[in-house]
C-alpha positions in Angstrom: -7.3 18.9 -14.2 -4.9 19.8 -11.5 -4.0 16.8 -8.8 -3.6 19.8 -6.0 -7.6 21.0 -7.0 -9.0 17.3 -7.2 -7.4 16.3 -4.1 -8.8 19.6 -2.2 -12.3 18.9 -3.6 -12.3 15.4 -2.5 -11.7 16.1 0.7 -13.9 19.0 0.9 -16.9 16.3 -0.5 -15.7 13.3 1.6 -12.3 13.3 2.5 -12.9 15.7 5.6 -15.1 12.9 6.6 -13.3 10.0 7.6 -10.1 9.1 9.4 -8.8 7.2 6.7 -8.0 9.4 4.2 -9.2 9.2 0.5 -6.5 10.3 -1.7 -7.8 10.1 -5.7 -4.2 10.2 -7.0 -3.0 7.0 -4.7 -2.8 4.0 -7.2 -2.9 0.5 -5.4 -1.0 -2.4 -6.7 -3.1 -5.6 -7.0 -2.7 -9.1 -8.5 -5.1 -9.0 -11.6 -6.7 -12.4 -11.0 -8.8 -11.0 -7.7 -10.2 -8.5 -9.6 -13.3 -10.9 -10.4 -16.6 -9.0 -10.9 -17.3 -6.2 -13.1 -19.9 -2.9 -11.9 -22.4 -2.1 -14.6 -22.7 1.8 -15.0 -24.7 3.5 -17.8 -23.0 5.7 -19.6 -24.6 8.6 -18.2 -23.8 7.3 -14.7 -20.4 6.7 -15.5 -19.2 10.4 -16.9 -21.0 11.4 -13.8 -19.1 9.6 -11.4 -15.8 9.7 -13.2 -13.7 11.8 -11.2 -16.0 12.2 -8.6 -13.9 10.1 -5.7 -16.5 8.9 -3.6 -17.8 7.0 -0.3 -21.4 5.7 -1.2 -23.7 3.0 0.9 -26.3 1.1 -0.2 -26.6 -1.7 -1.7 -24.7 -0.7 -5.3 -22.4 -2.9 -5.0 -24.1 -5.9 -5.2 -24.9 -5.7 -8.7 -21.4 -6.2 -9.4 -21.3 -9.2 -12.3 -18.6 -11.7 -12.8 -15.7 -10.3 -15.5 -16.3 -13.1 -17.2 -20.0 -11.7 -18.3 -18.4 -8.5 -19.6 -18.9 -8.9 -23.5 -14.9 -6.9 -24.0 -13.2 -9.5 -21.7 -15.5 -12.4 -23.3 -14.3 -11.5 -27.0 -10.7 -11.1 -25.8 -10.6 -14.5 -24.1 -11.8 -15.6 -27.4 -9.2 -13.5 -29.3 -6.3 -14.2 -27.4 -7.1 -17.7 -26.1 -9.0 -19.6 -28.3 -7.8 -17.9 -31.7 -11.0 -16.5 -32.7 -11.0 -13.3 -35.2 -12.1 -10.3 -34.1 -14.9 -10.5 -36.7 -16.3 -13.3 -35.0 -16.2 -11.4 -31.1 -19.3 -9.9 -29.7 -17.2 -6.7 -29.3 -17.0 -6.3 -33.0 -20.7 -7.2 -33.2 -21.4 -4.8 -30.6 -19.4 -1.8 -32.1 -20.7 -1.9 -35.1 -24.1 -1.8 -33.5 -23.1 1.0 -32.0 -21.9 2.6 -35.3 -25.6 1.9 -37.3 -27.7 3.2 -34.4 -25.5 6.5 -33.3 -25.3 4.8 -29.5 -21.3 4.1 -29.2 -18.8 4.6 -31.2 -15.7 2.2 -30.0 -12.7 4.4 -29.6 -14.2 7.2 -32.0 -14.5 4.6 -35.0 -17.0 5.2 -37.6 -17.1 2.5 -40.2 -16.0 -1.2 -39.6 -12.2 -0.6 -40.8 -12.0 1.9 -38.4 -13.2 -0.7 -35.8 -10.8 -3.4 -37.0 -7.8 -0.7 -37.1 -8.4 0.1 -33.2 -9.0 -3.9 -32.6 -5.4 -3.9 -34.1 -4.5 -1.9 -31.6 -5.4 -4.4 -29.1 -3.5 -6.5 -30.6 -0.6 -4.6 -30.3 -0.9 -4.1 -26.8 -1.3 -7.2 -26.2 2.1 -8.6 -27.9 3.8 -5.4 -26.0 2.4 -6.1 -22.4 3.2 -9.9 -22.8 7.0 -8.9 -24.8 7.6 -6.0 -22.0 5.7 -6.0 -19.1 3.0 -3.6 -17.7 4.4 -0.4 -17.3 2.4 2.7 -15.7 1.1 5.6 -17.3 3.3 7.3 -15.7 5.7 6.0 -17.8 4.1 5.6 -21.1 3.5 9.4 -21.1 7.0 9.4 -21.2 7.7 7.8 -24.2 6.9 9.0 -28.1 2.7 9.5 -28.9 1.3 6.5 -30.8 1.4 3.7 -28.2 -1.6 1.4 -28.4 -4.5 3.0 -26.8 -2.6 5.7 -25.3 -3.9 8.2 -22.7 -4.8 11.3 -22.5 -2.7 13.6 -22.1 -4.7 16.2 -20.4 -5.3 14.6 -16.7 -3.0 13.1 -14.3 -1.7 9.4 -15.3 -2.8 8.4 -12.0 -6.4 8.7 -13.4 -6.4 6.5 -16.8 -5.1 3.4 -14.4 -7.7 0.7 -14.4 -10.4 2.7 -12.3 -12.4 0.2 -10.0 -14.3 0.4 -7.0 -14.3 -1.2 -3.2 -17.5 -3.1 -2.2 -18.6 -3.9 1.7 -16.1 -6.3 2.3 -12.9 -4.5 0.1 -13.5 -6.9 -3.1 -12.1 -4.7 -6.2 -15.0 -4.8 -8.7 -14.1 -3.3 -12.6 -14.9 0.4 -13.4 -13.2 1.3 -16.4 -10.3 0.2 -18.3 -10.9 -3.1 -19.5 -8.4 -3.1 -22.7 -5.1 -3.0 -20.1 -6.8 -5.0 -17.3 -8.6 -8.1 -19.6 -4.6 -8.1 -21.1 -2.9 -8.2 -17.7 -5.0 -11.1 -16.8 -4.7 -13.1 -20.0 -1.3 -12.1 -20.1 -0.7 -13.2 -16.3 0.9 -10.1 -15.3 1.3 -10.6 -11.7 0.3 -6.9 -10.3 -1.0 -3.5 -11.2 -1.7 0.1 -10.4 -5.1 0.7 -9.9 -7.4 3.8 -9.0 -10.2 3.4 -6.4 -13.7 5.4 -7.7 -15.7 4.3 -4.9 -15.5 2.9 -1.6 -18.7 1.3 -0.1 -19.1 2.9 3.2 -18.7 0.0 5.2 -15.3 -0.9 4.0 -14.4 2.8 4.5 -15.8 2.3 8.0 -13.4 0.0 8.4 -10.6 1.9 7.1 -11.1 4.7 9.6 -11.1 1.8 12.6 -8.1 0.7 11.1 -7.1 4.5 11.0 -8.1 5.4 14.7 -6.5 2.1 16.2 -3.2 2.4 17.5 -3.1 -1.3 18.4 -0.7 -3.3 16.5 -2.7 -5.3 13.2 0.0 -6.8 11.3 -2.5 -9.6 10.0 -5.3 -6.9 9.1 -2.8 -4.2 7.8 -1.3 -7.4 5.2 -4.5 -8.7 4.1 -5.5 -5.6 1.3 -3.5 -3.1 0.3 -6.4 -0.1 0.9 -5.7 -0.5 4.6 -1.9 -0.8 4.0 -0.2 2.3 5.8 -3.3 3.1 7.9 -2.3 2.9 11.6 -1.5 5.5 13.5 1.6 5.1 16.2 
């Protein structure tokens, strides 16, 4: 996947659209703790969508859910706050669920060791974000394979960010990516790259005001970083 032919296609979809412009490869930097719902895709929906950069109306968004309903962030509050096992999590329920009926198979595991030797992998994540820091992907595809949960290698690093999307009113609502973004917030990492999916078309609405305006907004322009940068003049 090539970022010059993604970012042509997007604009040829939407981009060419708006004022604003919609650039799929732009990571924002937010604080972790407002990210605070989480948007439910199927599975089908969500390979769909995936690197499909989008402006959609409607009233999608407000199906969003509150992260702490997500059953992966619930079982690593209880892993990394309150001690508990990973046996005892409803992700390890969950995947090996997934394993006996052929639905899921968490990070390609197959039997419950493999489970527990990718929830290791967590764990390890975990002790490196909170020992080093949260770094980029652009950096970790720098360093030697074998990292925790490491990317692939085959797209942009822009893309495997925490992937989320813009409701109405700009609120960041969870895509994909919970492993580095439940971390980040237990860890209390203060910001993070992240990679906007979708933008209801609303807030991009208000982007392309924002975009047209050549009016001086410092208080607008401060208040989200999607609308950072906008102004024209």
């Amino acid at each position: 996947m090539y970022p010059s032919h993604l970012r042509a296609v997007t604009w040829l979809r939407v981009g060419r659209k708006h004022a604003a412009p919609i650039d799929p490869l732009k990571n924002l930097w937010v604080d972790p703790a407002t990210i605070e719902t989480f948007l439910e895709l199927r599975r089908d929906e969500f390979i769909r969508m995936r690197f499909v950069f989008d402006v959609i109306g409607g009233d999608w968004d407000l199906r969003a859910k509150p992260i702490e309903e997500h059953f992966m962030y619930h079982s690593f509050v209880a892993r990394f706050k309150h001690g508990a096992a990973w046996e005892e999590t409803r992700l390890y329920a969950v995947a090996l669920e997934g394993i006996r009926n052929g639905t899921w198979h968490y990070h390609g595991a197959r039997d419950a060791s493999q489970v527990m030797q990718r929830l290791g992998d967590v764990d390890r994540l975990y002790e490196r974000i909170g020992r080093v820091g949260y770094r980029r992907q652009a950096e970790l595809a720098d360093e030697a394979p074998g990292q925790p949960l490491s990317r692939r290698a085959t797209r942009p690093p822009e893309l495997d960010e925490v992937m989320v999307a813009l409701d109405r009113d700009g609120a960041i609502a969870f895509v994909d990516g919970i492993h580095r973004l439940a971390v980040a917030k237990l860890v209390g990492v203060p910001c993070i790259p992240i990679c906007v999916l979708i933008r209801h078309e609303a807030w991009q609405a208000r982007r392309d005001r924002v975009a047209q305006d050549r009016t001086p907004r410092a208080t607008e322009l401060s208040v989200h970083p999607d609308l950072a940068g906008l102004r024209r003049g």
